[in-house]
C-alpha positions as CSV (number, residue, x, y, z in Angstrom):
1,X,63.7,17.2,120.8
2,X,60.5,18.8,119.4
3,X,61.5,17.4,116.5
4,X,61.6,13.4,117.4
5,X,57.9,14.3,119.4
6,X,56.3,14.6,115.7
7,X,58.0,11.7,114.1
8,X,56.9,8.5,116.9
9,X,53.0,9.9,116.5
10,X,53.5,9.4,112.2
11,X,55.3,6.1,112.7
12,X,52.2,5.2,114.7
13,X,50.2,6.2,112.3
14,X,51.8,4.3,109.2
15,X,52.1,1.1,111.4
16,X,48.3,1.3,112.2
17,X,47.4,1.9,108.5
18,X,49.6,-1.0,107.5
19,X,47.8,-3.2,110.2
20,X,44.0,-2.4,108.6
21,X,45.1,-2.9,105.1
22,X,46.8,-6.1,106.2
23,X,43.8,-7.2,107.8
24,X,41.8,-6.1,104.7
25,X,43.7,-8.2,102.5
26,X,43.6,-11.3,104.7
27,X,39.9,-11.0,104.6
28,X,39.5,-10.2,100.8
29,X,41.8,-13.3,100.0
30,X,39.3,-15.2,102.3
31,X,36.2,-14.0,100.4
32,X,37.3,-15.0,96.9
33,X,38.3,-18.6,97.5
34,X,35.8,-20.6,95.2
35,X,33.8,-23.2,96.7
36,X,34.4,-27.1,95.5
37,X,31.9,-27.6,92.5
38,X,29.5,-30.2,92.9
39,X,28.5,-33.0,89.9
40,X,25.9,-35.5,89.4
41,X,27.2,-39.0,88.8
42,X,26.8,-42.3,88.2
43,X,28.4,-45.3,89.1
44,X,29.1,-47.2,85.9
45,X,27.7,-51.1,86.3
46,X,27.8,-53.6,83.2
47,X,24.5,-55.3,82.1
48,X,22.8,-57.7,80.0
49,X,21.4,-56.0,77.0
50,X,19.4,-57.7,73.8
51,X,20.7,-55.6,70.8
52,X,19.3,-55.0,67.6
53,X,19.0,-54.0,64.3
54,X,16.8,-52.3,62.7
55,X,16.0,-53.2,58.4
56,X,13.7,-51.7,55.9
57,X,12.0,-54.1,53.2
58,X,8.5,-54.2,51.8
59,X,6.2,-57.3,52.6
60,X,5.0,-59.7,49.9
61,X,2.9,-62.5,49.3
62,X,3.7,-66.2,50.6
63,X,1.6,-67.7,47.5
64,X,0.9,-66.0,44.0
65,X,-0.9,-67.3,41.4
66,X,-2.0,-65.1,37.9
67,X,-5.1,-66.4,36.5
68,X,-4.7,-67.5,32.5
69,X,-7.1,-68.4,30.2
70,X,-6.0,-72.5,28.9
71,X,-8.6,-72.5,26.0
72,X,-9.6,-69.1,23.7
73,X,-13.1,-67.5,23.6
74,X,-15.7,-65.3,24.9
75,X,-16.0,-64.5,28.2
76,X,-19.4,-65.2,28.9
77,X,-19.9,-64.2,33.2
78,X,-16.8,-63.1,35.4
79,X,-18.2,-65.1,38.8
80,X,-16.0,-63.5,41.7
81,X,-16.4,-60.7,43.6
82,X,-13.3,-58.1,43.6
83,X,-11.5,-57.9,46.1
84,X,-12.8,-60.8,48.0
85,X,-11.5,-63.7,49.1
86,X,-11.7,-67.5,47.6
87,X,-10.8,-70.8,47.5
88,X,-8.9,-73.3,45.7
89,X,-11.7,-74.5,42.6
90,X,-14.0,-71.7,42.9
91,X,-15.0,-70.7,39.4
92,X,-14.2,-67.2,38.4
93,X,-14.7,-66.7,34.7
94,X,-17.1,-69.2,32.4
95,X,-15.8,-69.0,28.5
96,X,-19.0,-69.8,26.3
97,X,-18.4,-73.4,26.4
98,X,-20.2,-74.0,22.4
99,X,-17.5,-75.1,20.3
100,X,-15.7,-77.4,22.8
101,X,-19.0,-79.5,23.5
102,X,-19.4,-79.7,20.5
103,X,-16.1,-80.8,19.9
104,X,-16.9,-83.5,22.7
105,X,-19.7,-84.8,20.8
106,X,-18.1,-85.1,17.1
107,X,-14.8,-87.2,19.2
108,X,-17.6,-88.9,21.4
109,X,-19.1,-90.0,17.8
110,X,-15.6,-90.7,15.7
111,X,-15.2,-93.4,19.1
112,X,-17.8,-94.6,18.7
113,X,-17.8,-95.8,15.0
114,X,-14.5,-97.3,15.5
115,X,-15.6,-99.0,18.4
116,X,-18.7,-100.4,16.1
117,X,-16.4,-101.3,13.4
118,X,-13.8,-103.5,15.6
119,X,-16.5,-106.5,15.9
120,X,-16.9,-107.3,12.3
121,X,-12.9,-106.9,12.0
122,X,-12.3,-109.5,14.8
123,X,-14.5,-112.2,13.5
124,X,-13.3,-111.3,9.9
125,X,-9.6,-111.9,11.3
126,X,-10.7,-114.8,13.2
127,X,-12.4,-116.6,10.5
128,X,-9.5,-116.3,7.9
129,X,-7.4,-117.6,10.6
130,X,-9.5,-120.7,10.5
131,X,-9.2,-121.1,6.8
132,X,-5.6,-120.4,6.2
133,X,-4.9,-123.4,8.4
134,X,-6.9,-125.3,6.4
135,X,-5.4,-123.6,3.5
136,X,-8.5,-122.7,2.3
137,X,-7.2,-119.0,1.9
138,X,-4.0,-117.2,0.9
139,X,-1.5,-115.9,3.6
140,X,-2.1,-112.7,2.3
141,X,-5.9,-112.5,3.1
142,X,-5.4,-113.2,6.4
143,X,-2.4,-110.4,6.7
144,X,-4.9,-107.9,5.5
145,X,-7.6,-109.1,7.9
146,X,-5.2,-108.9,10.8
147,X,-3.8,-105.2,9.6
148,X,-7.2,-104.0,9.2
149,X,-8.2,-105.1,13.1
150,X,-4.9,-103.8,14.3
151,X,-5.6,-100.5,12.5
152,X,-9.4,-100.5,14.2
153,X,-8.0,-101.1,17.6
154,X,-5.3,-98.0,17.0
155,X,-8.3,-95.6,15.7
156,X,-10.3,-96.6,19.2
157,X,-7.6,-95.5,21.0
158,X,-6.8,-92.3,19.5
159,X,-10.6,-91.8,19.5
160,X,-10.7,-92.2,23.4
161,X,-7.6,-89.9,23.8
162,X,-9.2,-87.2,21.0
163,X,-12.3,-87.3,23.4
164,X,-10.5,-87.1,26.6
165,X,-8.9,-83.5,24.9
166,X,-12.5,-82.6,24.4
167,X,-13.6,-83.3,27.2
168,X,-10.6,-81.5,29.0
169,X,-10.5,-78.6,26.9
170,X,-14.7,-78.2,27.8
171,X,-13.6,-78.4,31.5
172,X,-11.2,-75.1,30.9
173,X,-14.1,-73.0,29.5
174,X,-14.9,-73.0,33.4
175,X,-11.7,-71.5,35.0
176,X,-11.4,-71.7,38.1
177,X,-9.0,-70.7,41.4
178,X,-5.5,-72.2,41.4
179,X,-5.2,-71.1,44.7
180,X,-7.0,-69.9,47.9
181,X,-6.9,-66.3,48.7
182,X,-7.6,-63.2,48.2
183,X,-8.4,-61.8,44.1
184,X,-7.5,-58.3,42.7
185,X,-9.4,-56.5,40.6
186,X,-10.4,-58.0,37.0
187,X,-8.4,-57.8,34.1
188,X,-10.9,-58.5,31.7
189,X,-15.0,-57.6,31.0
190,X,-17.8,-60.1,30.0
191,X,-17.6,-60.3,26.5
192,X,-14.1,-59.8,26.3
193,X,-12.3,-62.3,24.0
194,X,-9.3,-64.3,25.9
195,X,-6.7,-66.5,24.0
196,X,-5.4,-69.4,25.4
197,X,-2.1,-69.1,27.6
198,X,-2.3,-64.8,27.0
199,X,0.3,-62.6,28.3
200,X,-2.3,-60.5,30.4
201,X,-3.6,-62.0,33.3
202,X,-6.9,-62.6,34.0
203,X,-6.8,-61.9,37.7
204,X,-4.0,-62.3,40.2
205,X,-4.6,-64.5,43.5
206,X,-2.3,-63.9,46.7
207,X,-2.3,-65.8,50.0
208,X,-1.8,-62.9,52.8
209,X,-2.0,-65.1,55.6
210,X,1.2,-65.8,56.6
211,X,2.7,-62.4,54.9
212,X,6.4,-62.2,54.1
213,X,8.9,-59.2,54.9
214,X,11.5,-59.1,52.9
215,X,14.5,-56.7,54.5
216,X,18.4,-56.0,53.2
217,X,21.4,-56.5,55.3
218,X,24.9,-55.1,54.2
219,X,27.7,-57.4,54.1
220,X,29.7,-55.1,56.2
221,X,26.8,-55.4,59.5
222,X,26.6,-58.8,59.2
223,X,30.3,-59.4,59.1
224,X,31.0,-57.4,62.0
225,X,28.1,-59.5,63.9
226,X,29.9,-62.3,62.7
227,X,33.1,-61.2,64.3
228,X,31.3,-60.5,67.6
229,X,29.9,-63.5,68.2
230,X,32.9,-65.6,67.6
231,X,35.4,-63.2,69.9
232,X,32.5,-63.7,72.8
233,X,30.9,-60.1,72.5
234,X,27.7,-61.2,71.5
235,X,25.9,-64.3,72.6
236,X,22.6,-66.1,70.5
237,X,19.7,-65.6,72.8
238,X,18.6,-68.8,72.4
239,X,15.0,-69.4,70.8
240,X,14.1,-65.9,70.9
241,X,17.1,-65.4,68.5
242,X,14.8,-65.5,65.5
243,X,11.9,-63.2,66.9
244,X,11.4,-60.3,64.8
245,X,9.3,-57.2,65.8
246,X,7.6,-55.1,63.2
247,X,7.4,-51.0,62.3
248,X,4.7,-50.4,60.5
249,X,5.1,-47.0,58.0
250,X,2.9,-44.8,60.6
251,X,5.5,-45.7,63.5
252,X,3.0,-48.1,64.9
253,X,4.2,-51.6,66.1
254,X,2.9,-54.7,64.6
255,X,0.6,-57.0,66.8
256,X,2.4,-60.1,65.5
257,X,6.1,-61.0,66.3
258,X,8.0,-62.3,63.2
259,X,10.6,-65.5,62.4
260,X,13.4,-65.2,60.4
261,X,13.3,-67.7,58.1
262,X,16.7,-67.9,56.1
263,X,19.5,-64.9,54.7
264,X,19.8,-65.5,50.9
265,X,23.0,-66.7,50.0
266,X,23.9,-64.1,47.2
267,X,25.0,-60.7,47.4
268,X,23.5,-57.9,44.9
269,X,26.5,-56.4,43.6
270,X,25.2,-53.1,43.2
271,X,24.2,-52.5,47.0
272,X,26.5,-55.0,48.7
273,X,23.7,-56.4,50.8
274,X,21.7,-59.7,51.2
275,X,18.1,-59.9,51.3
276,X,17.0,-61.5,54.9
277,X,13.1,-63.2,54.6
278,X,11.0,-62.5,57.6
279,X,7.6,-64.6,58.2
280,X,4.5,-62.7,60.3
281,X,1.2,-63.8,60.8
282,X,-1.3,-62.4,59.4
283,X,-4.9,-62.9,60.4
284,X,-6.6,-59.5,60.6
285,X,-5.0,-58.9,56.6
286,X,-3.9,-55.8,58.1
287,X,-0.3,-56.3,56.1
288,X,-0.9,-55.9,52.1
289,X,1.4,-56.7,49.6
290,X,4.8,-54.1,48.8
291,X,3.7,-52.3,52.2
292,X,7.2,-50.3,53.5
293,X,8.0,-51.3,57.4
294,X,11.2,-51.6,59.6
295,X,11.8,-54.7,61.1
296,X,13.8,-55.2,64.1
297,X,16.1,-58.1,64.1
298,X,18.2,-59.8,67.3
299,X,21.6,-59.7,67.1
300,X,22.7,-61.1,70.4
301,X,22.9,-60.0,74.1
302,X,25.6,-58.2,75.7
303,X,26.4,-59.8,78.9
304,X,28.5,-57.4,80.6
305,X,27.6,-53.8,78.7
306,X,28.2,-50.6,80.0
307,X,25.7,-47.9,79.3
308,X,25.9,-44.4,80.0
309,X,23.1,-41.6,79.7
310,X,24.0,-39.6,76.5
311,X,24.3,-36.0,78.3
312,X,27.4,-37.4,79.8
313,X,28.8,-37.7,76.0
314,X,30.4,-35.0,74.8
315,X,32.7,-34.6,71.4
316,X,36.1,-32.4,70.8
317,X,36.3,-30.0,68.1
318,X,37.3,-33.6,65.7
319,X,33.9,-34.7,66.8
320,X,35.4,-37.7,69.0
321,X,33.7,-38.8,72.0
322,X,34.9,-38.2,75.6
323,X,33.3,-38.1,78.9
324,X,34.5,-36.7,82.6
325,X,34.6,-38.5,85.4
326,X,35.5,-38.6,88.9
327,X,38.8,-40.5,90.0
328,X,39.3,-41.9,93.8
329,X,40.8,-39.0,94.8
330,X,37.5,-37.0,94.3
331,X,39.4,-35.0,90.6
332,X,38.0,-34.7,87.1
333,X,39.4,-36.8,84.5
334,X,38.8,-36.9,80.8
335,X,38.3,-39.9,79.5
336,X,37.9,-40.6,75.1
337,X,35.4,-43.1,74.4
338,X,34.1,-45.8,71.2
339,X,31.1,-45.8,71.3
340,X,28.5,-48.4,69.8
341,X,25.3,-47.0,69.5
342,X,22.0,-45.7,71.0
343,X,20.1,-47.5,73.7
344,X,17.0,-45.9,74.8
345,X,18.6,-42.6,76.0
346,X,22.0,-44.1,76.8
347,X,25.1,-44.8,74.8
348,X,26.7,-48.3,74.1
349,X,30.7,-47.8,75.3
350,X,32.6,-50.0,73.5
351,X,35.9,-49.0,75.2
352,X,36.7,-46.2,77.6
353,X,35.0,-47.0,80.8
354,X,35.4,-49.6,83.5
355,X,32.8,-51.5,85.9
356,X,32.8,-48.6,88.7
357,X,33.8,-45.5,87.2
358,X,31.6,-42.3,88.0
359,X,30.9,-40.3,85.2
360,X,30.0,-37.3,85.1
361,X,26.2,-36.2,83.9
362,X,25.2,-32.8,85.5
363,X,27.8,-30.0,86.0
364,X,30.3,-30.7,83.4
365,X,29.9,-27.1,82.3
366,X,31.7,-25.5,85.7
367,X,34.7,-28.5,85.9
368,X,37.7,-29.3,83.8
369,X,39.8,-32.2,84.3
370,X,42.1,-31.9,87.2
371,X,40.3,-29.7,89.4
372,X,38.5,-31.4,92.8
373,X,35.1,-31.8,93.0
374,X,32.1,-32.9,95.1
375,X,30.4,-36.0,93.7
376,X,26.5,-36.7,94.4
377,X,24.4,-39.4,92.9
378,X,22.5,-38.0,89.8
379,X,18.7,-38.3,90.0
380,X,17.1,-40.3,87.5
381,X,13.7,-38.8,88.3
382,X,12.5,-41.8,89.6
383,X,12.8,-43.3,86.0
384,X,14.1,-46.7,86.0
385,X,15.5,-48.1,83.4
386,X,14.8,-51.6,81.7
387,X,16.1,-55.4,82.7
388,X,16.6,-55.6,79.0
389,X,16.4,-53.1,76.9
390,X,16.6,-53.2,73.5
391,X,19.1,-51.4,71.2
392,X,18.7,-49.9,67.3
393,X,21.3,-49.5,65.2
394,X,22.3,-45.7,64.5
């Protein structure tokens, strides 16, 4: 009987025990259920975008012209300014002019004694015509007569086109501009003698203003724009399809915007690309010839694109793209992406995403896909983006 007293106070004892570390555990299981993690998203919504491409090329001259002596001598006075800028007919070098007047003179002379002699053979041919129809002379007289006036009138001619070459060659001891624009640097000194039609130009002559940029295009880029436009992806934007914006070489933009004038029509074979010409104004002269720049050429606008900002990209360890986002029934889903390139600080999706999806940008760190999650607009920091923002090709 003693016996059962102790046992009911220990079985009272292990049932209270038992009760506290029930309770205990019920209230540790309680503590270490993880809240639901919260993202930043954004609601996916296509857009019209203008895309681009960006080219490098060098800028050249519209109008060239190398300045060649046409007659040989001594350079006598270089009449130009380096470096400055002239006009069609402006003289720029004076050869000493000596021997060609005086070659002038001696066919001005060698006219003029044929011209003197043609007179006395007319009325000599005339008269003998008289005679041989009276017979009075032999048909062989008056042959000679008429010879001898058609050989004067031949020598008067050739005398007037010997003294037009005189005259001509005098004119090109002057040389002068072909074109207006602006002159280099002299290729020859006063006293210096020049040779008619010489290998080494005297000067060169370039028209800057307007200023051509040539850029090169590979056949594989313009193929693939090609295929874009016809399947509906891309759309011309109209006039403004030809507009081309400038890069200078210190990353500064050029004042001026650009047409494209025409894509060549052969492909190098050693690069695979085309050469497209670009025409800029170019008032201020502040483009020179062979100048390295970027130009930025349309290809089309996107009617419906779908951007999204590039922390939201990730890769996998193949280096494919993928993105999370957040399905209807508030889980994470991974989603693989194609991607077209950079805009701004967003990606071009070529296929992955549809009109309304929330993607994830902030928190992707603490979620994987299948686990629920609290979905907040992400904060663009009062940044707004552009109605049409431009892209470059990466």
């Amino acid at each position: 009987m003693k016996r059962n007293k102790q046992v009911v106070p220990l079985i009272a004892v292990i049932i209270l025990v038992s009760c506290i570390m029930i309770g205990g555990c019920g209230k540790k299981e309680k503590m270490i259920t993880p809240p639901v993690p919260e993202v930043a998203v954004v609601t996916v919504q296509p857009r019209q975008v203008i895309t681009t491409t960006e080219l490098a090329g060098r800028t050249s001259s519209n109008l060239i012209a190398e300045v060649r002596p046409q007659v040989g001598g001594i350079i006598q006075k270089r009449l130009f300014t380096e470096g400055a800028d002239v006009r069609a007919g402006q003289p720029l070098f004076q050869i000493d002019p000596a021997i060609y007047q005086a070659a002038v003179s001696n066919a001005a002379a060698a006219l003029a004694r044929s011209e003197a002699q043609l007179t006395t053979v007319q009325l000599r041919a005339s008269r003998l015509r008289e005679l041989l129809a009276e017979k009075a002379v032999s048909q062989q007289d008056y042959d000679d007569a008429a010879a001898a006036l058609k050989q004067t009138q031949a020598d008067i001619q050739y005398g007037k086109a010997n003294l037009e070459t005189a005259r001509i060659n005098l004119k090109y001891t002057t040389i002068t501009a072909p074109i207006s624009g602006r002159i280099g640097r002299s290729g020859v000194t006063e006293g210096a003698l020049v040779t008619a039609h010489q290998p080494l130009a005297l000067a060169t002559i370039q028209k800057l203003d307007p200023m051509y940029v040539d850029v090169t295009q590979s056949t594989t880029d313009i193929l693939k724009l090609r295929r874009k436009l016809q399947e509906g992806q891309l759309s011309r934007n109209g006039k403004n399809q030809q507009q081309v914006q400038l890069i200078l070489d210190d990353g500064s933009e050029y004042p001026f915007k650009g047409k494209l004038q025409f894509q060549d029509v052969t492909v190098d074979p050693t690069t695979g690309s085309v050469i497209l010409r670009i025409v800029f104004p170019n008032p201020k002269g502040m483009l020179l010839p062979g100048m390295y720049v970027r130009a930025i050429v349309q290809e089309g606008v996107h009617k419906n694109a779908i951007l999204v900002p590039q922390q939201a990209v990730s890769r996998d360890p193949k280096g494919n793209p993928l993105t999370l986002t957040v399905d209807k029934e508030g889980k994470v889903q991974q989603k693989p992406l194609n991607l077209d390139r950079t805009i701004g600080s967003e990606w071009l999706v070529s296929s992955g995403l549809e009109p309304g999806d929330k993607v994830i940008v902030e928190g992707m760190l603490k979620v994987k896909p299948g686990i629920p999650v609290k979905a907040v607009p992400f904060d663009t920091g009062g940044k707004t983006e552009q109605a049409n923002p431009s892209a470059k090709m990466k």
